[in-house]
C-alpha positions as CSV (number, residue, x, y, z in Angstrom):
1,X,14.0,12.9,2.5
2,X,13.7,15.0,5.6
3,X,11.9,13.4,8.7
4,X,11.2,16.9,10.0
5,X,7.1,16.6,9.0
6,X,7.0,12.9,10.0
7,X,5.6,11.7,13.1
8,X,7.5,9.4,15.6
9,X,5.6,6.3,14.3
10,X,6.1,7.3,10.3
11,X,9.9,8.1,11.2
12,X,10.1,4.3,12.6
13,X,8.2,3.0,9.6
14,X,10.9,5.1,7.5
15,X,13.8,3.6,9.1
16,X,12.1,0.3,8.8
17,X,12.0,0.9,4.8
18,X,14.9,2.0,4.5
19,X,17.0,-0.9,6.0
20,X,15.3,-3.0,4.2
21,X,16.0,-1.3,0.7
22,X,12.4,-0.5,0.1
23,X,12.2,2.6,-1.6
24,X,9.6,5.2,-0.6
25,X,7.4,8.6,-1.2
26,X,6.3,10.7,1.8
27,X,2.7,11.4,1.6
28,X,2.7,10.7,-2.6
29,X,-0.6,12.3,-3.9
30,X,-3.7,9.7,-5.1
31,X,-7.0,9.8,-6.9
32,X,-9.8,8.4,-5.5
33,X,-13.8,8.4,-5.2
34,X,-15.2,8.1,-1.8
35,X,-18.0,6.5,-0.7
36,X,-20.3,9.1,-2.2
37,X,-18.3,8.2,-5.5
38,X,-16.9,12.2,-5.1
39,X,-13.3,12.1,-6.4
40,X,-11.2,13.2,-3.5
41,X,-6.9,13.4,-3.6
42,X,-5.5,11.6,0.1
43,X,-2.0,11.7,0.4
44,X,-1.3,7.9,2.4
45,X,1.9,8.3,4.6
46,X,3.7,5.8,2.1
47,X,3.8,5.4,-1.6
48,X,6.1,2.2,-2.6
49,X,6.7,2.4,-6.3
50,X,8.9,-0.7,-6.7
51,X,5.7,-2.7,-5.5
52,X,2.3,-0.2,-6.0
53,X,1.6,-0.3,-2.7
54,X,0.6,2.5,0.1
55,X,1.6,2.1,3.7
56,X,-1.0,4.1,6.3
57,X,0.8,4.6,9.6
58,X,-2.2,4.5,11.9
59,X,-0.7,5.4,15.3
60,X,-4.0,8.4,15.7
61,X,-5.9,6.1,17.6
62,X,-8.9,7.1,15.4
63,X,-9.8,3.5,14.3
64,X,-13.1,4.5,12.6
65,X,-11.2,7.0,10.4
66,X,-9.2,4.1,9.0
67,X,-11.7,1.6,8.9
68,X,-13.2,4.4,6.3
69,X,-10.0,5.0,4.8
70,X,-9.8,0.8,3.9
71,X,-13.3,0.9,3.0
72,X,-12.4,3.5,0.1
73,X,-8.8,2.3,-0.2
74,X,-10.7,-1.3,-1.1
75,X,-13.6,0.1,-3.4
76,X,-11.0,1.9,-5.4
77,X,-9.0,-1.7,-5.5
78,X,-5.9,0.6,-4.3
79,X,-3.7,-1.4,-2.0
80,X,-2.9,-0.3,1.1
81,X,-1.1,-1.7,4.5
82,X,-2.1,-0.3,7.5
83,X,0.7,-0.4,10.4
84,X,0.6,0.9,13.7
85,X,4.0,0.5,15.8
86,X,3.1,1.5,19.1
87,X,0.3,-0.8,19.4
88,X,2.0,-3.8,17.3
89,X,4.9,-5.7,18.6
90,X,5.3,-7.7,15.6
91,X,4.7,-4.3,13.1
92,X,7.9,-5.0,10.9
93,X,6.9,-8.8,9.5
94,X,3.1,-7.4,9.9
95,X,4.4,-4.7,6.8
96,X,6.0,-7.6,4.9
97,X,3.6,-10.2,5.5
98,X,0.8,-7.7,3.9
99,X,3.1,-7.0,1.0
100,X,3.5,-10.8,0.3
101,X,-0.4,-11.4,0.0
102,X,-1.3,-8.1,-1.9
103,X,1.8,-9.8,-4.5
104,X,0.0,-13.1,-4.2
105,X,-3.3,-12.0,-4.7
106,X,-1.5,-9.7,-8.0
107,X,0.3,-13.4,-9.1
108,X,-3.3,-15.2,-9.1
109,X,-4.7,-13.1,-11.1
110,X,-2.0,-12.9,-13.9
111,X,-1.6,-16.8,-13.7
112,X,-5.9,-16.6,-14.2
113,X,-5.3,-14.0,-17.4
114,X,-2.1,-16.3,-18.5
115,X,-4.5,-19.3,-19.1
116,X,-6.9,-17.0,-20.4
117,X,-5.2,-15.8,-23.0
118,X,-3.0,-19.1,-23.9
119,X,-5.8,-20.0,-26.4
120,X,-4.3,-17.2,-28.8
121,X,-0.9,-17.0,-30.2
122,X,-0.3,-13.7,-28.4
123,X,3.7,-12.9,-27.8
124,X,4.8,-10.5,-25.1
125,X,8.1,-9.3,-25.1
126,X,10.0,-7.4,-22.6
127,X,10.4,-4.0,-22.9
């Protein structure tokens, strides 16, 4: 992937990634209704297919457009981190620290389906 359309912040977030083995997607297209429920296509700075999860690099300044952007991010239960490396010194563990709750929060609720469904004699087998 060429850096050449990336900004400073997105190429640190980038190199970040990649030392860390975490494959990306530059600016991966996604689906969504806003807040008027009118479906709209954003393209977040990150798409991480391994784990499902968007990273926003949010180094604009404009924190009113991102507060937005989670508010529809949230009411279209599409997970998203939000980083911004020139304003957070600790912006690398803040990335994996996010990604370990979103996979939390994903473990909790197949645990809750897991006892939900133990009552029948389902079998799932892997692919």
């Amino acid at each position: 992937m060429s850096y050449d359309k990336m900004t400073n912040a997105e190429q640190l977030v980038a190199d970040f990634l990649k030392q860390n083995r975490i494959r990306w997607e530059f600016e991966r297209p996604v689906v969504l209704h806003d807040d008027a429920d009118r479906v709209r296509i954003w393209s977040p700075d990150y798409y991480l297919p391994e784990l499902g999860v968007y990273v926003e690099v949010a180094a604009s300044g404009n924190s009113t457009s991102y507060e937005y952007r989670a508010t529809v991010y949230n009411k279209n239960k599409i997970p998203v981190v939000f980083v911004n490396p020139y304003k957070q010194n600790d912006w690398e563990q803040w990335i994996i620290t996010c990604l370990n709750s979103i996979h939390q929060d994903r473990w909790e609720i197949i645990k809750s389906i897991k006892k939900s469904s133990s009552r029948g004699s389902t079998v799932y087998k892997k692919w």
